[in-house]
C-alpha positions in Angstrom: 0.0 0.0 0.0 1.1 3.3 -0.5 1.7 5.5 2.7 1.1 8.7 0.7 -1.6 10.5 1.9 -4.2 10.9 -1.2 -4.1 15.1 -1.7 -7.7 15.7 -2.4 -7.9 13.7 0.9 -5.6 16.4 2.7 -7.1 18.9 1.1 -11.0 18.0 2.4 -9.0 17.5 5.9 -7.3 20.8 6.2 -11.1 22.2 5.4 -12.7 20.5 7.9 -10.7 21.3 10.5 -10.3 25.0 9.7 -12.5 27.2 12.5 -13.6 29.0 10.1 -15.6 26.0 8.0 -16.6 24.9 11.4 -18.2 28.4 12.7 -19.6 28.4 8.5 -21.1 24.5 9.4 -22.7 26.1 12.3 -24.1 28.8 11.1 -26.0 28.0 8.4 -27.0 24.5 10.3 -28.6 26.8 13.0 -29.6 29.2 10.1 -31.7 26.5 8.2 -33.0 24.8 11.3 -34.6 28.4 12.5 -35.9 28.4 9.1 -37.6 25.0 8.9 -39.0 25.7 12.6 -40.8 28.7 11.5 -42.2 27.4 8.4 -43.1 24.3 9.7 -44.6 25.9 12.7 -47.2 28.1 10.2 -48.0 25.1 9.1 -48.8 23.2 12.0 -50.4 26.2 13.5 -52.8 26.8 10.5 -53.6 23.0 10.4 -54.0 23.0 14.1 -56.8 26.0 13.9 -58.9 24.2 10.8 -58.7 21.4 13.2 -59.4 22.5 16.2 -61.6 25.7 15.3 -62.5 25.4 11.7 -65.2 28.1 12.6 -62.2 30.6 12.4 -61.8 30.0 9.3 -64.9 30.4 7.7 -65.8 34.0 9.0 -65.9 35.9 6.3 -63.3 38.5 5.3 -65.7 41.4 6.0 -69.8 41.8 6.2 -71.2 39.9 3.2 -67.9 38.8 1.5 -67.9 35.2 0.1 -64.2 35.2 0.6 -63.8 33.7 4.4 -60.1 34.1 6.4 -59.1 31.1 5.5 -58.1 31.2 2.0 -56.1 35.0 2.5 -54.4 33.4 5.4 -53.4 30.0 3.5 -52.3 32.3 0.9 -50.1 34.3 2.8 -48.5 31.4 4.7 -47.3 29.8 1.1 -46.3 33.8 0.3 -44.4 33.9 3.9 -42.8 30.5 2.9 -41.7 31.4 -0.6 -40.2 34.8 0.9 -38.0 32.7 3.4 -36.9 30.8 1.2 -36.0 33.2 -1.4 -33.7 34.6 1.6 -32.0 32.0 2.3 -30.9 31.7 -1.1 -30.0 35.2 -1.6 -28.2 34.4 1.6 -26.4 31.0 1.0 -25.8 32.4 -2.5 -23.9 35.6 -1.0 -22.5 35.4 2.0 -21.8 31.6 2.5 -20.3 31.2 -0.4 -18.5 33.4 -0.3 -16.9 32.5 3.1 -17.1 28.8 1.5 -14.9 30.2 -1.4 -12.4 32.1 0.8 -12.1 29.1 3.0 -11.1 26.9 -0.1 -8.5 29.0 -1.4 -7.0 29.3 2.3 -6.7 25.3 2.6 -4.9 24.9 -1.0 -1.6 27.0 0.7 
């Protein structure tokens, strides 16, 4: 066997061991967890009040409307989803890679 270490192998190392990556790991692990929580909490929430009190629902938007809260709400909790998302991309897109990048080029020294 060869005892030479692979150097795509040392490479990945030197990256994963850099504080940097690690604070990067962390951050946008704690980012995308916040993230799923609140979405999935809107969710939850919304499906929790047509369960529980559907009668919320259905009141109309305002006297004689045939629009009831329901379908605005539903529609902004998709809107509110889409939005978050769209951040987080404009924000992994930006800032993380660009701290992903700069860390790459600091482990190829």
């Amino acid at each position: 066997m060869n005892s030479k270490i692979d150097p795509p192998v040392e490479h990945y190392r030197r990256i994963r061991e850099n504080p940097r990556y690690i604070a990067l790991a962390r951050a946008r692990s704690r980012l995308t967890w916040r993230l799923s929580i609140l979405v999935l909490a809107g969710y939850f929430l919304f499906m929790g009040v047509a369960a529980v009190r559907p009668d919320l629902l259905h009141l109309p938007l305002y006297q004689g409307s045939h629009l009831s809260l329901g379908i605005p709400l539903a529609t902004l909790l998709i809107v509110i989803a889409w939005l978050l998302t769209a951040w987080y991309v404009h924000r992994a897109n930006t800032h993380f890679d660009r701290l992903s990048a700069s860390i790459v080029k600091e482990s190829q020294a």
